[in-house]
Residue, then its C-alpha position, 0 to 999 in steps of 0.5 A: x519652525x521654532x521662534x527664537x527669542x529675543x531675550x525678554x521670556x516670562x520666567x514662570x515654570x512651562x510659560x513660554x510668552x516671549x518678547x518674539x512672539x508678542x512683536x510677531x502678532x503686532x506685525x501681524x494683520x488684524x483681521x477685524x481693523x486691518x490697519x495698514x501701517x504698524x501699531x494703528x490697531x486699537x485691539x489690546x495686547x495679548x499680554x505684556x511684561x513686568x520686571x521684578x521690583x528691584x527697589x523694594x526688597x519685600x515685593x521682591x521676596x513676595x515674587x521670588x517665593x510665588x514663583x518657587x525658582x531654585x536659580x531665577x534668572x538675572x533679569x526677572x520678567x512676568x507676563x500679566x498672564x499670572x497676575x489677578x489683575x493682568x499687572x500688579x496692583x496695590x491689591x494684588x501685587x505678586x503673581x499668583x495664577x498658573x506659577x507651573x508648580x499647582x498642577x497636580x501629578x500626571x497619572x501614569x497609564x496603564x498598561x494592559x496584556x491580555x492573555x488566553x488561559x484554556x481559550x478564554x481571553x484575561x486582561x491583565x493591566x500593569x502598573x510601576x507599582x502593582x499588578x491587577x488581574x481581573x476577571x477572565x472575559x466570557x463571551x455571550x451568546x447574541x440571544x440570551x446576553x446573560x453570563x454562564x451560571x457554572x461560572x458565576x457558582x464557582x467564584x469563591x474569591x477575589x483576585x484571582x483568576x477563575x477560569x471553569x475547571x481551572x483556578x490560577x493563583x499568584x504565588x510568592x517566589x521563593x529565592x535564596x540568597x546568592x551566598x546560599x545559592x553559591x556555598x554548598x559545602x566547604x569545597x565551594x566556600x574554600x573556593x570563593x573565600x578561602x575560609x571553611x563553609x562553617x567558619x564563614x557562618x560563624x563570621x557572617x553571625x558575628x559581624x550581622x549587626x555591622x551591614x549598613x541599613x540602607x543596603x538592601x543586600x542580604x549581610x552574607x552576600x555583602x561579606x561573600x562579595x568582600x572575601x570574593x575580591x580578596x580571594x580571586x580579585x574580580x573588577x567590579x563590574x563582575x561582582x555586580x554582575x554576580x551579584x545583580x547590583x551596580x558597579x558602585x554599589x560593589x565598591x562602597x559594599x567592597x569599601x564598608x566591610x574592608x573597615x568592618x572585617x579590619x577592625x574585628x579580625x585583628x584580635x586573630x592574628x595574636x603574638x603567642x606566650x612562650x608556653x603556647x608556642x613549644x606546646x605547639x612547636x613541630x617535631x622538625x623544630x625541638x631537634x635543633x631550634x627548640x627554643x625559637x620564638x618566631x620566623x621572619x621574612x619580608x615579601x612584595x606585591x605587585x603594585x599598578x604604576x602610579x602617576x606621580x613619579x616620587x611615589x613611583x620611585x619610592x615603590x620600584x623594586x629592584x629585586x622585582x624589576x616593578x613598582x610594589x608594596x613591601x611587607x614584613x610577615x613573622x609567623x609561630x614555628x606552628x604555622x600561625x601568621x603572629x605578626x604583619x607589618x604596613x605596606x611600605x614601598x618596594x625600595x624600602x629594606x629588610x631592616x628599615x621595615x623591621x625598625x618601623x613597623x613595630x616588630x621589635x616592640x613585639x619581642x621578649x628578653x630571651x626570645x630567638x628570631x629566625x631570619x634571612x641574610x638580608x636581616x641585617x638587625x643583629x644590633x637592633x635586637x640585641x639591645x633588647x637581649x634577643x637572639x637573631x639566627x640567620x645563616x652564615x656570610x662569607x668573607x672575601x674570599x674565605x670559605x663557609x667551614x663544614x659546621x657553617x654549611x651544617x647550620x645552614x641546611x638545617x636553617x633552610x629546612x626549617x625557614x620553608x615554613x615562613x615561605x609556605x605561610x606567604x604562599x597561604x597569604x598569597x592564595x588571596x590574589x589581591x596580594x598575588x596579582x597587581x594591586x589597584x591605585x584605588x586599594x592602596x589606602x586600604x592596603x595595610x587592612x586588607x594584609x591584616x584581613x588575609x592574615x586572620x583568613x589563613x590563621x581561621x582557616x585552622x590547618x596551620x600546625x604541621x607536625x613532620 
């Protein structure tokens, strides 16, 4: 049965002397005097307590730094146990003896496996750190007692196990890296990022220098890992199964090279010169929309419901029904995704998007912009002497006039090509399935990351 203590314990580290156990031997009876009434016994004291010098602070110091306390109690006590002189003394006033921090660490034991190789037993003794293979234990013969010489003329070295007509030898285990395991070809890498298996090396090459040092994971894998979040959006209990790591080290790897991938990809999503763009134009575009410059449209992702019922109103959208993130994509009459917005919250619309995030700054006098009728901007680009194409509203109850059904048939044929670029946008399922609370800081890099995905993955130019 544990004693309890009364409160007065010795406060040196592993000393368990308490104010209980020294009254529990007083009480006791002393078997060389055997008093009969309590404290007639002349024999001394097995210890006793002495507090810690309040008064002077430099003894204080001197006891608090023998004792090498991280949180000392508020009531100091040392039994005379540690003291020279069994209490402090003008000679010898600190505690100096068995301070529990003095001995020296235990050694771990060893553990050891015998195996049988060809019926001769080995032993093999196992450490954290090592692993130690002895030589195989040879069984004598009661008479002779000396060891087989076919045996002794064959050990050439050490380390080894040496067992007659048989030499087995540890040998390195070589192990690819998980990205070279998982990407064989363009098939597998368009699989898992989205991006060709050449295009992918090149990226790794180019961002090697930036993988945190600490990490003791390959940089491809870190970057594999990354564009696999992106591409199908795994938890994070997946990827560290995948990737033999923990949980979080998955989110800060996921963390890292959000930042890195942001701040080297976004030369990728450039705006193109006038040249550039009809030197690349499709032939569906020089018919009727030969000088067009870009094709805009805005699309939503789903976002987690939040907590915090103002942001959740700010996110809901109606047209979805749902909390979400709203962007603004324009894209080249190519197919090259030139410009992304912010993620601003589903209630926001077309035009209050295109009016902040900095689309407008983009356009050149003499430019023309294709949109959709929620683009209500015609004053907003006029100003800056750019035309606007989007197609035709009715009035009341006026009909649309046969050029006007014309117009806006050819609008259609052309205005898919923004759609389908979302739709390439989207093959990155963390734009197409719900957006975590967690990522939401990271939203507007992870939208501009998966715009220079679609633009690196080089089959943009359609030429029907």
């Amino acid at each position: 049965m544990a004693l309890k203590s009364s409160g007065t314990t010795c406060a040196v580290r592993g000393c368990t002397y308490n104010r209980t156990k020294l009254n529990n031997w007083l009480k006791s009876e002393c078997f060389d005097h055997k008093p009969k009434k309590k404290g007639e016994c002349s024999c001394p004291k097995w210890y006793s307590f002495h507090r810690l010098p309040i008064d002077d602070d430099e003894k204080k110091r001197s006891w608090l730094k023998n004792l090498n306390l991280k949180y000392p109690p508020k009531c100091c006590y040392v039994c005379s146990f540690h003291f020279v002189d069994k209490a402090p003394t003008e000679e010898n006033p600190n505690p100096t003896l068995y301070l529990g921090y003095e001995m020296p660490p235990e050694r771990k034991r060893q553990r050891v496996v015998r195996m049988s190789v060809d019926n001769s037993e080995v032993e093999v003794a196992t450490t954290d750190q090592a692993v130690m293979v002895f030589e195989p234990r040879t069984f004598k013969d009661a008479q002779t007692q000396w060891m087989d010489p076919a045996v002794e003329d064959h050990t050439y070295s050490k380390g080894s196990i040496i067992v007659p007509h048989m030499t087995i030898t540890p040998t390195p285990e070589i192990s690819l890296s998980i990205a070279e395991d998982t990407l064989k070809g363009d098939k597998d890498c368009l699989l898992y990022t989205g991006i060709p298996l050449l295009v992918f090396t090149t990226l790794v090459s180019c961002l090697q220098g930036f993988a945190p040092q600490s990490s003791t994971m390959p940089a491809q894998d870190q970057v594999l890992l990354t564009l696999m979040k992106l591409r199908h959006n795994f938890v994070a209990a997946d990827l560290a199964r995948r990737f033999k790591r923990s949980a979080s080290q998955v989110s800060k790897t996921v963390t890292h090279w959000v930042d890195v991938l942001a701040e080297h990809t976004k030369d990728l999503i450039p705006w193109l010169p006038c040249d550039t763009i009809k030197a690349t134009m499709p032939k569906v575009f020089l018919q009727h929309f030969s000088d067009l410059t870009c094709i805009i449209d805005c699309t939503e992702s789903v976002l987690q419901k939040a907590k915090n019922l103002d942001s959740r109103s700010e996110s809901y959208s109606h047209y979805y029904a749902s909390n979400t993130v709203k962007y603004l994509v324009a894209i080249a009459p190519s197919g090259m995704i030139m410009f992304i917005s912010e993620a601003f919250g589903g209630k926001c619309s077309d035009r209050y998007i295109t009016q902040n995030s900095g689309f407008l700054d983009c356009l050149r006098p003499g430019d023309v912009v294709m949109g959709d009728r929620g683009f209500t901007i015609r004053d907003l680009v006029e100003e800056r002497r750019v035309r606007l194409v989007i197609p035709a509203f009715t009035r009341k109850d006026s009909q649309l006039t046969n050029e006007q059904v014309t117009q806006m048939r050819r609008i259609a044929n052309v205005r898919i090509h923004v759609e389908r670029a979302i739709r390439r946008l989207k093959v990155y399922k963390i734009l197409s399935q719900t957006v975590p609370i967690s990522l939401v800081p990271k939203m507007d890099k992870i939208l501009q990351i998966c715009a220079a995905l679609v633009n690196l993955r080089g089959d943009l130019i359609s030429s029907k």
